[in-house]
N, C-alpha and C positions, 0 to 999 in steps of 0.2 A: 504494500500500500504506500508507501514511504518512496518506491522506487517511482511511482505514478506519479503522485506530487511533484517529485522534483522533477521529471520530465514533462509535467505540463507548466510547470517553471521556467523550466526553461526556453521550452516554446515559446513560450509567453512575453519572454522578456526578448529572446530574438527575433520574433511579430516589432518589439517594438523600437529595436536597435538598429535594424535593418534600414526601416524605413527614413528615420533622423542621419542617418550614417551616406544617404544617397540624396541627400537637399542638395539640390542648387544654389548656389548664392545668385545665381540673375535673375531667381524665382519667387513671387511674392505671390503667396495664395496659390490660385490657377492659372497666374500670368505668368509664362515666361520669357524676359524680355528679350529681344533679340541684339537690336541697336537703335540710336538716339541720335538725330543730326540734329543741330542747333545752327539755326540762320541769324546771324546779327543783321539790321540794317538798323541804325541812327541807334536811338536807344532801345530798341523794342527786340527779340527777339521769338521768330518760331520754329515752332522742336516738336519735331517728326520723332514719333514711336513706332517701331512695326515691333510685334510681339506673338506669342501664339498662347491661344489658351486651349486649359483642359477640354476633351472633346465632349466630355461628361456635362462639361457646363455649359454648351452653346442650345440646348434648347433649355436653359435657366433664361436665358436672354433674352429670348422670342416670347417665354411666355409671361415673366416678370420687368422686363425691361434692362437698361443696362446702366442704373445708375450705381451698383456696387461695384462695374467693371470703371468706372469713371470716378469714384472713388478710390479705388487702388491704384490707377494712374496718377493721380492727383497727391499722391502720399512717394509712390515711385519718384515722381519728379522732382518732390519736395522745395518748390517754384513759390512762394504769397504772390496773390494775385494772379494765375494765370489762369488762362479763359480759354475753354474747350473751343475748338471751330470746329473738328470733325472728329468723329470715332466708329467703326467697324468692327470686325470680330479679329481684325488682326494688325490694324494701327490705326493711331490717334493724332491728331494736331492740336497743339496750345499756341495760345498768342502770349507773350509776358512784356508787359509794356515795363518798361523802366528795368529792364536786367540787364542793364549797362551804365555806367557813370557817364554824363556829359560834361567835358572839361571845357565846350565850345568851340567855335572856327572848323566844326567838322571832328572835333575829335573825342575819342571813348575810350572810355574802358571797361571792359566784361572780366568783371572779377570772378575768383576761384567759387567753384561751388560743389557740394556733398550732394549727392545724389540716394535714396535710404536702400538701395541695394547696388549690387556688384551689376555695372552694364559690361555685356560684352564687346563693342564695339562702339566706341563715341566721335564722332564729327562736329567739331566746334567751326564754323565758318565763318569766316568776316569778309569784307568785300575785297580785302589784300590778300589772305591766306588760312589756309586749312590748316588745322589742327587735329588729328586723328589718337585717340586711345585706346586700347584693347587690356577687358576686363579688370576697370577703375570703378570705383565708387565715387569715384569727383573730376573736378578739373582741376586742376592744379595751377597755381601761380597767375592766375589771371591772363589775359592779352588785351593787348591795346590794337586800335586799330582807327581808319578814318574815313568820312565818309565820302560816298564815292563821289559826289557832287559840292565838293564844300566851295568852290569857286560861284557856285550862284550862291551861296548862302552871302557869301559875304559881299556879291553884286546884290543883292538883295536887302543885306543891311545899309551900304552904302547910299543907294538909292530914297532908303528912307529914311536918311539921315545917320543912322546908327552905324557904327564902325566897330 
């Protein structure tokens, strides 16, 4: 009787080792993220998720809606203030207005950020240069960059007096 017990012990406990022992770090819930490009222009940027979720859960979607799947995005990105524009069963678009410093005359800076899980594949874009990471949690050290028209901005302040 003793020898039962502890064979269903052990089972038991390797039911539940197995599965902790096989997580993904790019996987939050039923998403698991694939890659993340980030588009800078002026200070606004938008950030392309493509991801795949459980197959289990895509008639949750259909018949509950998909505001938990938009939810868990929103916690992935870990962005204040960003604003969904699009979402599907296997990527998503946000807008983030102000996720860049403006120093003015056209010029920025897109500081470091923590992302709440491991992406496999990130693209930070500015209108001078790509930034590319492979399975980060952040961005690292910020980047500066400028904008691609800052010669009307400053025909533009000229014009109306402002220099």
């Amino acid at each position: 009787m003793r020898a039962q017990a502890i064979a269903i012990l052990v089972v038991i406990l390797l039911g539940i080792a197995i599965p902790v022992s096989a997580v993904d770090e790019e996987r939050y819930g039923y998403i698991k993220v694939q890659d993340v490009t980030v588009q800078l222009k002026n200070d606004t940027a938008v950030i392309n998720v493509n991801y795949a979720v459980d197959e289990g859960t895509r008639i949750i979607f259909f018949l509950l809606g998909k505001q938990d799947l938009k939810n868990k995005l929103y916690h992935i990105l870990n962005y204040d203030g960003a604003q969904m524009r699009r979402i599907n069963l296997s990527s998503a678009e946000f807008f983030v207005d102000g996720a860049a410093y403006s120093y003015g005359k056209g010029i920025y800076w897109y500081p470091t950020h923590a992302f709440n899980i491991v992406i496999p594949s990130l693209s930070v874009q500015s209108p001078q240069i790509t930034r590319t990471f492979f399975m980060t949690n952040s961005f690292p050290d910020g980047m500066g960059y400028f904008d691609t028209e800052p010669d009307a901005l400053v025909y533009e302040n000229s014009v109306s007096g402002k220099v």
